[in-house]
VEXMI-544180 format. One record per atom (N, C-alpha, C): residue in one letter; x, y, z. Coordinates in pm, whole numbers, plus 50000, padded with zeros to 5 digits. Layout:
aXYZ ...
***
This chain:
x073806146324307 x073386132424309 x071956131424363 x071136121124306 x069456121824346 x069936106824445 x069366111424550 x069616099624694 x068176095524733 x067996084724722 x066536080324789 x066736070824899 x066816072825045 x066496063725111 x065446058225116 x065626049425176 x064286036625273 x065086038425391 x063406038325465 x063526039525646 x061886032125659 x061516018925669 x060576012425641 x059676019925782 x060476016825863 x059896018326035 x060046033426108 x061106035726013 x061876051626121 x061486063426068 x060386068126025 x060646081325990 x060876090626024 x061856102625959 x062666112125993 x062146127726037 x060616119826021 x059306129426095 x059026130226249 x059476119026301 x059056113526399 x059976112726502 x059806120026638 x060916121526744 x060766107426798 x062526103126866 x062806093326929 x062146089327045 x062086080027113 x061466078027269 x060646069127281 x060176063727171 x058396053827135 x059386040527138 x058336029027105 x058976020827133 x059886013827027 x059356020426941 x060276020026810 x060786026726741 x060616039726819 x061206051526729 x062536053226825 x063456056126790 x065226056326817 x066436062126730 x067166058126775 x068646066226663 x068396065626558 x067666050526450 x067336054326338 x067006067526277 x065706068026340 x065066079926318 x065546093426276 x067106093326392 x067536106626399 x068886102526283 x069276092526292 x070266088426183 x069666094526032 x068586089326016 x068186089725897 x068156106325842 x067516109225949 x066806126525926 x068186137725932 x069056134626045 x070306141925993 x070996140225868 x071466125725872 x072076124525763 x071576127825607 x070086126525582 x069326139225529 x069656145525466 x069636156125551 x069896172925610 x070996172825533 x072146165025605 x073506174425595 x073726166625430 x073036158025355 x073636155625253 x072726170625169 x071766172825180 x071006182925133 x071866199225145 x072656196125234 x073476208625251 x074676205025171 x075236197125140 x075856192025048 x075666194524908 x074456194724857 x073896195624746 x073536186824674 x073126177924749 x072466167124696 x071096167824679 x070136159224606 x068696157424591 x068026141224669 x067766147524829 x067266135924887 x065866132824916 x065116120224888 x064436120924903 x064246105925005 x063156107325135 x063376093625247 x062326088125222 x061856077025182 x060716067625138 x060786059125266 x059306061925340 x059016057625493 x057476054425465 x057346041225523 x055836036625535 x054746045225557 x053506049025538 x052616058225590 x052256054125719 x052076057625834 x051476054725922 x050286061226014 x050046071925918 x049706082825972 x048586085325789 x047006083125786 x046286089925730 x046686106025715 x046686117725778 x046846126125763 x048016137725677 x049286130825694 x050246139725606 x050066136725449 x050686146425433 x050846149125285 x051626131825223 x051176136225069 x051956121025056 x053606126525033 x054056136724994 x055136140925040 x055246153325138 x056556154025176 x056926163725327 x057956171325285 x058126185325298 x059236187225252 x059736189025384 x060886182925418 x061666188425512 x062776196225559 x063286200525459 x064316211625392 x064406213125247 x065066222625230 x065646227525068 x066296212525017 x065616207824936 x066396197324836 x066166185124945 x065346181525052 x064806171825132 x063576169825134 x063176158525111 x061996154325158 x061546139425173 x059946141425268 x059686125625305 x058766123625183 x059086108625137 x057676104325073 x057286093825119 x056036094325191 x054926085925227 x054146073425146 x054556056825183 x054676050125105 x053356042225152 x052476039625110 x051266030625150 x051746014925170 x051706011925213 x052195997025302 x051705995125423 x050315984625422 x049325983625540 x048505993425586 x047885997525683 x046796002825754 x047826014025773 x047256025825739 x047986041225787 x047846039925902 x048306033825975 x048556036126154 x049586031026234 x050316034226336 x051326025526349 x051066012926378 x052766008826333 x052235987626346 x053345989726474 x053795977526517 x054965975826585 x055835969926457 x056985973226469 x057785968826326 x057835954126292 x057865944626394 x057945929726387 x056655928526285 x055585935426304 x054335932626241 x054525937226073 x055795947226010 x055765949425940 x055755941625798 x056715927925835 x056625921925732 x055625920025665 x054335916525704 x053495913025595 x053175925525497 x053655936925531 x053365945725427 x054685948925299 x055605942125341 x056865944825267 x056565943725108 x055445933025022 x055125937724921 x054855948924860 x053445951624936 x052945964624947 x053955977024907 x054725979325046 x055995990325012 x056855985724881 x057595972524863 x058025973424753 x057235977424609 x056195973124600 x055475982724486 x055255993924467 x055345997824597 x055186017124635 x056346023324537 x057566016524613 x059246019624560 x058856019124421 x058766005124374 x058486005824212 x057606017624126 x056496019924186 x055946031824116 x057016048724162 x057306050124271 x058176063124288 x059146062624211 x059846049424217 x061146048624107 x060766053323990 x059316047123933 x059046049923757 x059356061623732 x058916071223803 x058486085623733 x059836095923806 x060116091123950 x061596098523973 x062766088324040 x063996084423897 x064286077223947 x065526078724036 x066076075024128 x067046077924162 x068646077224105 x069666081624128 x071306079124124 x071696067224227 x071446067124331 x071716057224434 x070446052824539 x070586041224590 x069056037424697 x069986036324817 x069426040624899 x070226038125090 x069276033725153 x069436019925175 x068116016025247 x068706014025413 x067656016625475 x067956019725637 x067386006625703 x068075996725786 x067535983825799 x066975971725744 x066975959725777 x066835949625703 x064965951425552 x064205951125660 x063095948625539 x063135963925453 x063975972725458 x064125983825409 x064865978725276 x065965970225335 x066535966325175 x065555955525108 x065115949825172 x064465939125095 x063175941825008 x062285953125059 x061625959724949 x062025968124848 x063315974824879 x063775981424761 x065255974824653 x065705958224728 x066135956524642 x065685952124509 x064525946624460 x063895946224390 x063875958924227 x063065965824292 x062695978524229 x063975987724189 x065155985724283 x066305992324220 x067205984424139 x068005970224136 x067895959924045 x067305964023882 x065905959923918 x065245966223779 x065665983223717 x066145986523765 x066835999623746 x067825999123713 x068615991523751 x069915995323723 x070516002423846 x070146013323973 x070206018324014 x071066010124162 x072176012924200 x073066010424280 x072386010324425 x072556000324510 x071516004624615 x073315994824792 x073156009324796 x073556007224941 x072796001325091 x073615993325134 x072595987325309 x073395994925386 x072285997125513 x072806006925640 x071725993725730 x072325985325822 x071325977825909 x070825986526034 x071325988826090 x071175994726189 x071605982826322 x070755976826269 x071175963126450 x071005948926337 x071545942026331 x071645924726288 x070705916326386 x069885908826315 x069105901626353 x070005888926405 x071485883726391 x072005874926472 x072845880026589 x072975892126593 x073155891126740 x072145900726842 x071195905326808 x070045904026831 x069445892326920 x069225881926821 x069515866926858 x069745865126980 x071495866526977 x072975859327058 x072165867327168 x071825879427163 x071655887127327 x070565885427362 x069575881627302 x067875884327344 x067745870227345 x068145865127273 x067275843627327 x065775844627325 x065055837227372 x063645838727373 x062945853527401 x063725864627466 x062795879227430 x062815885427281 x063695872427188 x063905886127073 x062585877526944 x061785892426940 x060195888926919 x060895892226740 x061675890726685 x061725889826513 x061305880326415 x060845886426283 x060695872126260 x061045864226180 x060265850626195 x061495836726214 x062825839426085 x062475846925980 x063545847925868 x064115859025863 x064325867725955 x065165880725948 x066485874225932 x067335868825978 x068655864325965 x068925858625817 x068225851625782 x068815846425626 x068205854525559 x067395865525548 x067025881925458 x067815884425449 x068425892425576 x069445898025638 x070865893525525 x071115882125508 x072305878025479 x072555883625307 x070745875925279 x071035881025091 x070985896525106 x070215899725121 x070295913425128 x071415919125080 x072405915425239 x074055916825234 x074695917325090 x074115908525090 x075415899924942 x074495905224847 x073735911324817 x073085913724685 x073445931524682 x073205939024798 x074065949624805 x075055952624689 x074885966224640 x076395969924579 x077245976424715 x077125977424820 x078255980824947 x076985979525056 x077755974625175 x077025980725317 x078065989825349 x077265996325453 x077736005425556 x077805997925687 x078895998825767 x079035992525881 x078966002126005 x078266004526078 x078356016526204 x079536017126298 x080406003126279 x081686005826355 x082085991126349 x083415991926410 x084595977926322 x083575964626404 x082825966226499 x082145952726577 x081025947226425 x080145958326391 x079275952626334 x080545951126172 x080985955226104 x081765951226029 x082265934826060 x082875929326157 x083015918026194 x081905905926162 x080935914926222 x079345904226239 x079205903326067 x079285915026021 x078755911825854 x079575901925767 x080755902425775 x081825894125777 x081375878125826 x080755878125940 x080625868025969 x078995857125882 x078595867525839 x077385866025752 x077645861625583 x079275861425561 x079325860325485 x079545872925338 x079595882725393 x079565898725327 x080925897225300 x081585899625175 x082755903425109 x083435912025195 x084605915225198 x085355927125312 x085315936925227 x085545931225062 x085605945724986 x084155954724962 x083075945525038 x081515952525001 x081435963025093 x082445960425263 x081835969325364 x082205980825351 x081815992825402 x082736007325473 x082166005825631 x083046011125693 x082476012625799 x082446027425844 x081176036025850 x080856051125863 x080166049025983 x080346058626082 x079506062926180 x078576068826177 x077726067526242 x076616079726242 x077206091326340 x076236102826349 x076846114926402 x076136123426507 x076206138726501 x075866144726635 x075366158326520 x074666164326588 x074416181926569 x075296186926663 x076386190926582 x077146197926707 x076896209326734 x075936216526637 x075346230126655 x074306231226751 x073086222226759 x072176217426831 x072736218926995 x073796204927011 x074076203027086 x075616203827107 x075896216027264 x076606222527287 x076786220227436 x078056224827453 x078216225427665 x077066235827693 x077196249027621 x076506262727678 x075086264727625 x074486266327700 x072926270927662 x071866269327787 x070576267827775 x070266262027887 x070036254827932 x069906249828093 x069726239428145 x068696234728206 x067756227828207 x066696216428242 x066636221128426 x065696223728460 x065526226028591 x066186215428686 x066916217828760 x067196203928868 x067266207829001 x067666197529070 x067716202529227 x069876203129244 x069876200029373 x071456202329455 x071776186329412 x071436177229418 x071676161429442 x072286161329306 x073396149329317 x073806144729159 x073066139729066 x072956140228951 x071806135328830 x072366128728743 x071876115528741 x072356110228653 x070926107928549 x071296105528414 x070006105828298 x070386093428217 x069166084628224 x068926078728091 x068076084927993 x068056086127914 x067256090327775 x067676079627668 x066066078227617 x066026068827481 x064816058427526 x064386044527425 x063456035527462 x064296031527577 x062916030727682 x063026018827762 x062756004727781 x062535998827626 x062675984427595 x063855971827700 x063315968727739 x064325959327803 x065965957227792 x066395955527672 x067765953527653 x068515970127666 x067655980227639 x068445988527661 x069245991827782 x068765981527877 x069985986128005 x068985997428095 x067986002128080 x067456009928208 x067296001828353 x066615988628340 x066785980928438 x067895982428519 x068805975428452 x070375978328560 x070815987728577 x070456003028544 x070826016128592 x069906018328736 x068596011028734 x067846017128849 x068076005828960 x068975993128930 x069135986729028 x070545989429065 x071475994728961 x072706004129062 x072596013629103 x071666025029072 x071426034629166 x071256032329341 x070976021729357 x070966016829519 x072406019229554 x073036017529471 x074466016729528 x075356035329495 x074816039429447 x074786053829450 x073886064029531 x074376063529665 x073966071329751 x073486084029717 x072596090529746 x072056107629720 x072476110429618 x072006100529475 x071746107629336 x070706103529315 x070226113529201 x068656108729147 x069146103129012 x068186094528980 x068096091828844 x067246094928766 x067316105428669 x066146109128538 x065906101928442 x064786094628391 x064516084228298 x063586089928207 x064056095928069 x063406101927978 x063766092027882 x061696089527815 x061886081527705 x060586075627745 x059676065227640 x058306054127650 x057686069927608 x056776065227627 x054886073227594 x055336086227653 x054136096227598 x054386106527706 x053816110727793 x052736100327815 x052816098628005 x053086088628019 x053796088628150 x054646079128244 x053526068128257 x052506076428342 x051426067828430 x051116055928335 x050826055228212 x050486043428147 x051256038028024 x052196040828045 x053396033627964 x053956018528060 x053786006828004 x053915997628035 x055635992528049 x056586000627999 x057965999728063 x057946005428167 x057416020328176 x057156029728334 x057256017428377 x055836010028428 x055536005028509 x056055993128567 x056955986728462 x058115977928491 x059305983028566 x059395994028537 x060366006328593 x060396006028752 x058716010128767 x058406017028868 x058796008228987 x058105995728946 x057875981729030 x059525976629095 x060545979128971 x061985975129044 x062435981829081 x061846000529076 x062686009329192 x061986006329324 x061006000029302 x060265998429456 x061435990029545 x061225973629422 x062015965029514 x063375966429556 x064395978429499 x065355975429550 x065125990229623 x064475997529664 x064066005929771 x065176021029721 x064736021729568 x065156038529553 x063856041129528 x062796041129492 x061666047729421 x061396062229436 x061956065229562 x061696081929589 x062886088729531 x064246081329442 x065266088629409 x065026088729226 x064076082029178 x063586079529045 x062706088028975 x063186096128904 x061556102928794 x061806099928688 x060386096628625 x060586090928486 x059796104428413 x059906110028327 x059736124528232 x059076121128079 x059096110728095 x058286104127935 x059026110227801 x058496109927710 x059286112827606 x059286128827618 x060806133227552 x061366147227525 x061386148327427 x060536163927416 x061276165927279 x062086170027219 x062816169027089 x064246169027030 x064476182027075 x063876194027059 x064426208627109 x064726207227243 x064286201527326 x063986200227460 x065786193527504 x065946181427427 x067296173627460 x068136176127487 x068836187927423 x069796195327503 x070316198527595 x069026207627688 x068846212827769 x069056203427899 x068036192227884 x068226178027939 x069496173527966 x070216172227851 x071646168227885 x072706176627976 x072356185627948 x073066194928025 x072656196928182 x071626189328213 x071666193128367 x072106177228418 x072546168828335 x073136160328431 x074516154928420 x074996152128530 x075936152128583 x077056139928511 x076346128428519 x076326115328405 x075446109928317 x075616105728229 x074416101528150 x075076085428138 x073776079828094 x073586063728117 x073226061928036 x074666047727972 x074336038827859 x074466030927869 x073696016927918 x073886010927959 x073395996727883 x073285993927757 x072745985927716 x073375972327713 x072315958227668 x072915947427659 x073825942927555 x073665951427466 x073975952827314 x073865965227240 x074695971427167 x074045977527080 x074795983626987 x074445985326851 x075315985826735 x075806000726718 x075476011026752 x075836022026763 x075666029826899 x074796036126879 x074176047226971 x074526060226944 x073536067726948 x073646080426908 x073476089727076 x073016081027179 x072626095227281 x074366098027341 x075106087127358 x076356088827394 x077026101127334 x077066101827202 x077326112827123 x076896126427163 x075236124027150 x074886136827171 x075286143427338 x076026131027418 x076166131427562 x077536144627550 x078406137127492 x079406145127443 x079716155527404 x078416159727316 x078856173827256 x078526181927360 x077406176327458 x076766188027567 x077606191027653 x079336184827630 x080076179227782 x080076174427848 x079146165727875 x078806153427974 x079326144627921 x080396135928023 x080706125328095 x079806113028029 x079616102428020 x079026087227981 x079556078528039 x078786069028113 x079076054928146 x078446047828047 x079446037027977 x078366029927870 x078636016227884 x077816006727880 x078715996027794 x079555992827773 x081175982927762 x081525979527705 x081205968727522 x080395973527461 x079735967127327 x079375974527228 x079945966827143 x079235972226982 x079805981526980 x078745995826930 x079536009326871 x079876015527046 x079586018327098 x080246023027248 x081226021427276 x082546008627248 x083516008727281 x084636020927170 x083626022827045 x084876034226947 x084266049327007 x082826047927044 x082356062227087 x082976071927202 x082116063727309 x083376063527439 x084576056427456 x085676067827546 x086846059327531 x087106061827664 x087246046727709 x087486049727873 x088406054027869 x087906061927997 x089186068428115 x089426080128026 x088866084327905 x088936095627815 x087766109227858 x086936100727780 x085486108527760 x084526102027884 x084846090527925 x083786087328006 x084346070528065 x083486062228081 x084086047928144 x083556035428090 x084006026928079 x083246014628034 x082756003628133 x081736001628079 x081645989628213 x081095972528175 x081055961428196 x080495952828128 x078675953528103 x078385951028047 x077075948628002 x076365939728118 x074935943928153 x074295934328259 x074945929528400 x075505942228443 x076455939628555 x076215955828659 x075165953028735 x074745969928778 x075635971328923 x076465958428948 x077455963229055 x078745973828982 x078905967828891 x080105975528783 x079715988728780 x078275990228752 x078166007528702 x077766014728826 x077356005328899 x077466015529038 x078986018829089 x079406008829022 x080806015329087 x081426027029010 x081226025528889 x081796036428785 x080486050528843 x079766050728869 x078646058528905 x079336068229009 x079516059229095 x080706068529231 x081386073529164 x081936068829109 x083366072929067 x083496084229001 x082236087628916 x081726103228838 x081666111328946 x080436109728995 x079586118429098 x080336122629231 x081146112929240 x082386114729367 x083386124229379 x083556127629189 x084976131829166 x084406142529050 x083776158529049 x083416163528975 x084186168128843 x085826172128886 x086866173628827 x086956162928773 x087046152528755 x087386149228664 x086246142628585 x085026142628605 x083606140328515 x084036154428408 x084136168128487 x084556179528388 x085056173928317 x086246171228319 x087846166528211 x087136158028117 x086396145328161 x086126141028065 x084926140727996 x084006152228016 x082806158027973 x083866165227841 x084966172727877 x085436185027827 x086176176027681 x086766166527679 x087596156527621 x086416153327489 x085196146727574 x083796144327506 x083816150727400 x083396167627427 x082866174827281 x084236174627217 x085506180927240 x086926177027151 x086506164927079 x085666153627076 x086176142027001 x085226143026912 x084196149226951 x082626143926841 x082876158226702 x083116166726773 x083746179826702 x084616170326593 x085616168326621 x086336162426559 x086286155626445 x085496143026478 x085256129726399 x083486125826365 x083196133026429 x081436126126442 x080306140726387 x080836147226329 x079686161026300 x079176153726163 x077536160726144 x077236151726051 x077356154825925 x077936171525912 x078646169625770 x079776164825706 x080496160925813 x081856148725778 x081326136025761 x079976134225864 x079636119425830 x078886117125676 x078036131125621 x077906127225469 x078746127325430 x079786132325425 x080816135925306 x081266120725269 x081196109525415 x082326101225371 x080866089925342 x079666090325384 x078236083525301 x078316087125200 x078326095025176 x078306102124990 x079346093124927 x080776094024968 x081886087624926 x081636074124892 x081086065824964 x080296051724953 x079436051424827 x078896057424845 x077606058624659 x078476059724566 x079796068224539 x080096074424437 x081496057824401 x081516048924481 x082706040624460 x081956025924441 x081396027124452 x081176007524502 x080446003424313 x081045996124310 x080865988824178 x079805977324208 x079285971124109 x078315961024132 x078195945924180 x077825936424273 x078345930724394 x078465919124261 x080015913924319 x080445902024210 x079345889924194 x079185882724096 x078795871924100 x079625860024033 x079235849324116 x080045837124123 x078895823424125 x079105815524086 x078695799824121 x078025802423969 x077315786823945 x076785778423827 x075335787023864 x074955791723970 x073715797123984 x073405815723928 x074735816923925 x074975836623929 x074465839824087 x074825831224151 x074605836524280 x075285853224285 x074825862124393 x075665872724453 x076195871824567 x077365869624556 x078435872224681 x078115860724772 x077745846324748 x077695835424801 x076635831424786 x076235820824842 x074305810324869 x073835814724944 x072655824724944 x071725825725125 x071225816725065 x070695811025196 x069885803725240 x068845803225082 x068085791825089 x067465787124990 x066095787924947 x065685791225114 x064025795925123 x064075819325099 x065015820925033 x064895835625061 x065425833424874 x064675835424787 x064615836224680 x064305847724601 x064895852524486 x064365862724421 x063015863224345 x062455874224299 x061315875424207 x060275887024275 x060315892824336 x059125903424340 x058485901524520 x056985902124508 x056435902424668 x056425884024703 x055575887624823 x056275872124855 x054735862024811 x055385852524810 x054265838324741 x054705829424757 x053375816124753 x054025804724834 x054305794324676 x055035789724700 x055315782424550 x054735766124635 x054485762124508 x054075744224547 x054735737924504 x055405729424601 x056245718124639 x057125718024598 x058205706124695 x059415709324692 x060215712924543 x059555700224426 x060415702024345 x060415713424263 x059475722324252 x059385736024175 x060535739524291 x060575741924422 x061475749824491 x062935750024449 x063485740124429 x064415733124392 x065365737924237 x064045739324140 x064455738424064 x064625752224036 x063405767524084 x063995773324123 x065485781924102 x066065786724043 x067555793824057 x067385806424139 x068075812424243 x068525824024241 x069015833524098 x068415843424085 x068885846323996 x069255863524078 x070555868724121 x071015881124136 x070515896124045 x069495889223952 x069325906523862 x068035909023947 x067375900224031 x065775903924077 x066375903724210 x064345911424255 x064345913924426 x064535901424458 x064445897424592 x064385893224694 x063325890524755 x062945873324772 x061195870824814 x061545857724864 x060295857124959 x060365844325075 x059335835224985 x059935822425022 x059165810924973 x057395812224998 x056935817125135 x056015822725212 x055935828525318 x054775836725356 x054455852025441 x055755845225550 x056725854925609 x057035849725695 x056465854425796 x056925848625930 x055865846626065 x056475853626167 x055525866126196 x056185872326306 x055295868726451 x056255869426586 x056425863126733 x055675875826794 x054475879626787 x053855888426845 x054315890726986 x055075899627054 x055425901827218 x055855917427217 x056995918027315 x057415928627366 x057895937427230 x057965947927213 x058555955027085 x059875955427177 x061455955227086 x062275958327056 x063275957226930 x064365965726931 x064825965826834 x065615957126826 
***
């Protein structure tokens, strides 16, 4: 099968830790891999951001990146991406001409929305993978969540114009559901682990005698680092390792948000922050600590929990989103509520207090990811998704797909402003074309998160 993703923001070039680079990234680039070991023909269509690489990458036998011109070769922050979403969709359209694909997997919202277009005109079946939903996004961020103003009703056609989504676990399945997505459009597939990569045995990351607990990943606000370094007060003689932001500490502007609230609640001398790691490096990392910290406000999957697991380590996470199917309290690790750093200090003791049984459920950990989460089980059953999903019904006097989005998110190509209401109006959705905004929509220039 010839597989072409979209990864608009994430490329599978690019290690995690930045402020926008994350599980995508590694989602995309494994899952890859292991379909390429499969025997498939993949190829990942990712924005250029970078003048210098090749316009394609090979990244394994029967893998590779192709480099899509959309805006200034340099990085944007992704909120900024929209205005280039034409751009990339024409990119798609010319790669499609000359190699076209069997199936499209687009990785996040403006990922489908430039390539539903160009695959449409194909004929060519195109799967959604969101990664995080712009409404509960929303629900958790309130005025920090810097998206823009029309990600949610994209978001929705998108959905419904889909021949299947992929759901990362039964929470976001719910949310899509709640968007209006057919039950028969979803699957719900996990993302996965290198269980080869990452192992209990190998080596370990220099440390001292004291207990270690590790965050790794962005330190964007919602991820929950905040409330790990304000329960550490309540965890006597452990340190906390904070890998992830820039790779120096000194002028990374989360550091320094970091730095400022280990002051005030008076750990700062039990805190090091290590800046970004690299992927060879992660392992090793995991393995010298004792607990690892997941602590977010939200979040639709997570991949470090996983990789927490295969190393044998123990996880405190969250109770939310994909964390409650990953970790299973009182199994592999503990749950705790979200935005509550008395809770995880208490679950914190409760590791570090009791080594035997952090073992047990470090040991429980890799048993489960072994199991259910390696990422050539997770293609096998992505693959399975391409090879079933038939073409998304249409219904109403309009040929709508799979219900009404919203009215300002219209089909036809890049985006343009049409004049006045009554052309708008008159107007049809028509389900055989892309997907285009009435006009540029408007992104909330601030903090990057996902």
């Amino acid at each position: 099968m010839r597989i072409s993703m979209v990864s608009e923001h994430a490329s599978p070039l690019v290690d995690p830790g930045g402020p926008d680079a994350g599980g995508q990234n590694v989602h995309v680039r494994e899952l890859a891999l292991a379909l390429g070991r499969a025997g498939h023909d993949v190829t990942v269509c990712t924005r250029r951001d970078d003048p210098a690489p090749a316009e394609v990458v090979e990244l394994a036998p029967s893998v590779r990146v192709r480099h899509v011109p959309a805006g200034p070769p340099e990085p944007l922050p992704k909120d900024e991406l929209v205005d280039h979403i034409p751009e990339l969709s024409a990119g798609l359209e010319r790669a499609w001409g000359t190699d076209r694909p069997d199936v499209v997997h687009c990785h996040f919202w403006m990922s489908g929305w430039a390539a539903t277009g160009p695959a449409r005109r194909r004929g060519t079946p195109l799967v959604q993978t969101f990664h995080a939903l712009g409404s509960v996004k929303r629900r958790h961020q309130g005025a920090e969540d810097t998206s823009p103003d029309g990600r949610i009703r994209v978001e929705s056609a998108v959905a419904r114009r889909a021949h299947g989504v992929i759901a990362s676990c039964p929470d976001e399945a719910a949310e899509l559901l709640q968007l209006g997505v057919p039950l028969a459009s979803i699957d719900t597939v996990p993302s996965g682990v290198d269980t080869t990569m990452f192992v209990p045995d190998g080596p370990v990351a220099a440390r001292g005698d004291a207990p270690r607990l590790l965050v790794l990943g962005r330190l964007v606000r919602r991820k929950g680092a905040d409330e790990t370094v304000r329960a550490l007060a309540g965890v006597p003689g452990a340190e906390l390792v904070i890998a992830g932001g820039g790779a120096d500490p000194d002028t990374d502007p989360d550091v320094a948000r970091l730095r400022r609230l280990a002051d005030e609640v008076g750990v700062r001398d039990r805190v090091r922050f290590i800046g970004a790691v690299r992927r060879d490096a992660v392992p090793a990392l995991l393995r010298s600590a004792d607990v690892v910290v997941c602590a977010p406000w939200y979040e639709p999957f997570g991949i470090v929990p996983l990789e927490a697991m295969a190393c044998g380590r123990p996880v405190v996470a969250s109770r939310v989103g994909g964390l409650q199917e990953t970790v299973r309290c009182g199994r592999t690790g503990l749950h705790v509520p979200p935005r509550d750093p008395g809770a995880l200090a208490e679950a914190l003791r409760a590791l570090t207090g009791d080594p035997e049984r952090a073992a047990s459920l470090g040991a429980a950990g890799r048993r489960r990811v072994v199991e259910g989460y390696a990422w050539d089980r997770i293609a096998e059953r992505t693959a399975a998704v391409y090879r079933v999903r038939p073409p998304p019904r249409r219904s109403g006097r309009s040929g709508r797909a799979g219900g009404a989005p919203d009215r300002s998110v219209v089909p036809g190509g890049p985006f343009r402003r049409r004049a006045g209401a009554a052309r708008r109006c008159r107007r049809r959705l028509n389900p055989a074309q892309p997907l285009r905004s009435t006009g540029p929509m408007s992104s909330r220039h601030g903090p990057r998160s996902t």
